[in-house]
N, C-alpha and C positions, 0 to 999 in steps of 0.2 A: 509147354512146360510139363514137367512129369517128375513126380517124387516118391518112391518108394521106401515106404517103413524108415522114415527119415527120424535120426532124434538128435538132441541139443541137451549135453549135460555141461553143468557148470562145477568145479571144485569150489568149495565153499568151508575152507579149513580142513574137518575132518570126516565132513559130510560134501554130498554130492546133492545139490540140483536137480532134477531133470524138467530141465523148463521143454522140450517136444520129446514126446512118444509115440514111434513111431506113424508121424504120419505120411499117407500116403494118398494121391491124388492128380490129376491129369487138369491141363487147363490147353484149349483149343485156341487156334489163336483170333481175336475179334470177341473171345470172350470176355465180359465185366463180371468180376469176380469180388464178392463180398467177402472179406473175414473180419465173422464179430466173437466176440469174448469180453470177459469183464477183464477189469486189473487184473494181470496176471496170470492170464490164462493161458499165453504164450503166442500171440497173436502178432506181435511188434518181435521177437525172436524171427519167425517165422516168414514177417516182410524181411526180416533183416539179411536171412538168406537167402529168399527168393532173389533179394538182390544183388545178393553178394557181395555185401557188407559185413557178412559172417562166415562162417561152415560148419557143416552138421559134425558132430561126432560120430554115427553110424548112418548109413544108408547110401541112396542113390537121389540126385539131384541133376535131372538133365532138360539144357535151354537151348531147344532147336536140335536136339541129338547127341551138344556136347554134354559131355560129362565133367562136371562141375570140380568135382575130385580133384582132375587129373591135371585142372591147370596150374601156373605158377603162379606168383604175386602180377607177375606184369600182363600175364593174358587174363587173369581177373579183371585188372583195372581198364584192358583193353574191352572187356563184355563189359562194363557196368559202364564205360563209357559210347558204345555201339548200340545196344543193347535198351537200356536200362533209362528211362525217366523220372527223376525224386521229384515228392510232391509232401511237404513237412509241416508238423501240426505247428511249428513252431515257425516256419517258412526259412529260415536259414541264409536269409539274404546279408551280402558284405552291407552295411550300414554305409560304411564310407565313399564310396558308387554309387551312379545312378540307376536309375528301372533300366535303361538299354544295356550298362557296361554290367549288370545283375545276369541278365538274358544272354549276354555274350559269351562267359563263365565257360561255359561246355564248348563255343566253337573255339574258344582259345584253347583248350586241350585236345581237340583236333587239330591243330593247326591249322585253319582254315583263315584265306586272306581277310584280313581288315575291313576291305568294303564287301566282301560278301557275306563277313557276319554282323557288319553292321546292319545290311538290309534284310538278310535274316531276323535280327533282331528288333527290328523295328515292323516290321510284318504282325509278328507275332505279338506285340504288344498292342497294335493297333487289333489285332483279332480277341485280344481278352480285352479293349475296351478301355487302352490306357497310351492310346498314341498321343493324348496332349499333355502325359507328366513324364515323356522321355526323360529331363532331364531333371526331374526329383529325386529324390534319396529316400530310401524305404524307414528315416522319425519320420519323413512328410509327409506322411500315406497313413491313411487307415489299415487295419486290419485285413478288410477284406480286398482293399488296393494291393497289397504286401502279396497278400495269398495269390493275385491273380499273375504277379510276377515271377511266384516260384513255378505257377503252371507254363508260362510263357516260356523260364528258362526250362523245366523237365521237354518243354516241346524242341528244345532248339538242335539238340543233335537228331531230331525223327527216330524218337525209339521203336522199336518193335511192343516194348511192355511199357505201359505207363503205375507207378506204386506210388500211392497217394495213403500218407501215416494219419490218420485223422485230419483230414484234410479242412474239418468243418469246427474243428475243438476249441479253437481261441477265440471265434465267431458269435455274432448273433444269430438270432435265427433265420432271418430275412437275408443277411450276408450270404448264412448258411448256403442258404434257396440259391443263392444266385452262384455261388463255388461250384455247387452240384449241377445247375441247368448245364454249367461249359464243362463237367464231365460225362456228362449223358449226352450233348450235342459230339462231345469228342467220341464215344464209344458208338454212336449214330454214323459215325465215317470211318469207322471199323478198326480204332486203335485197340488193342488190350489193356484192359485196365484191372487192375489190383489195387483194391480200398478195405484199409483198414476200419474197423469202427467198433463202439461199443454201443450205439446208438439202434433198434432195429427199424425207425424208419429214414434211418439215412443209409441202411444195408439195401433195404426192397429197391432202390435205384437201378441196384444190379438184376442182372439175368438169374444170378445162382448166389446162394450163401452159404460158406462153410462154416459151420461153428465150430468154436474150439473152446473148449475145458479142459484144465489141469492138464496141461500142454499135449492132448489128444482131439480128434478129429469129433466132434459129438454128434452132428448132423449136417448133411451135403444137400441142400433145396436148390433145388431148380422151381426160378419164379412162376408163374404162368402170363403173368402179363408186369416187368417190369412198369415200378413208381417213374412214373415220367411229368 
């Protein structure tokens, strides 16, 4: 991923926004990547493009060479579904579904057959640790049950990038702990990961962290020994 003097204005009447200023920055792929900021610092703009759930106003924005610009509506939705794993502080799951038809979500918009995304999605639920509430509904789950379903479905098309918005923020802290082990066990098998937070010991998880202020770039660390 690679972003050049990227920025993001909003009209706002008869004033102008500028929630990012030009940022600019490179992410390797197998990298875990932190971005912290307080309210408003432009942090949640910033996943929002990386995903392509937005577009910058100026700059450059390229995922694996493409250039982000130049697509249309349908090759967008084409990368964010290829591409692209959501991980929501809110978890975003259909209520009226169970954990598996939750986790299915993304192979139904590949078209992928019925029984190969059912055992896909059953896989993957058995690997966050939730093969005995297949057929629960996410009022039946806890919080942290909830959460481990939107990781299962972010895994189910095998993105290249995994973006996780406060993945830890409706949580306890002990939940927290355990959200976080199966995103450091996943970035351990060499997915990319991109986590948002405002928190800075649930950023040190990662490898490197960017900060962001007043929708600019404030400081780029590299860990020396990610929190594990």
């Amino acid at each position: 991923i690679r972003m050049v003097d990227l920025t993001k204005d909003y009209p706002m009447g008869d004033s102008v926004v500028h929630a990012l200023r030009g940022i600019s920055f490179v992410l390797r792929r197998g990298e875990y990547l932190s971005i912290m900021g307080s309210s408003g610092s432009g942090k949640s703009t910033l996943l929002n493009i990386l995903g392509c759930l937005d577009t910058p106003t100026h700059g450059q924005y390229l995922v694996e060479g493409i250039d982000v610009a130049k697509l249309d509506d349908d090759q967008l939705s084409a990368l964010r579904r290829t591409r692209f794993g959501f991980i929501f502080q809110s978890f975003n799951l259909i209520p009226q579904i169970s954990v598996l038809e939750n986790i299915e979500v993304p192979l139904f918009y590949q078209g992928r057959h019925e029984r190969e995304s059912r055992q896909r999605a059953t896989e993957l639920a058995e690997r966050v640790g939730l093969g005995h509430r297949l057929r629960h509904r996410p009022p039946e789950l806890s919080g942290g049950q909830r959460q481990r379903v939107a990781i299962a479905r972010a895994l189910a098309n095998d993105p290249s990038v995994i973006l996780a918005d406060e993945p830890t923020g409706n949580l306890d802290s002990k939940t927290g702990t355990e959200i976080m082990r199966i995103l450091d066990e996943l970035s351990a098998q060499g997915r990319t990961i991109i986590l948002v937070t405002h928190e800075r010991r649930i950023a040190e998880h990662a490898q490197r962290i960017l900060s962001v202020s007043d929708g600019a770039v404030e400081s780029d660390e590299t860990l020396p020994q990610a929190r594990r």
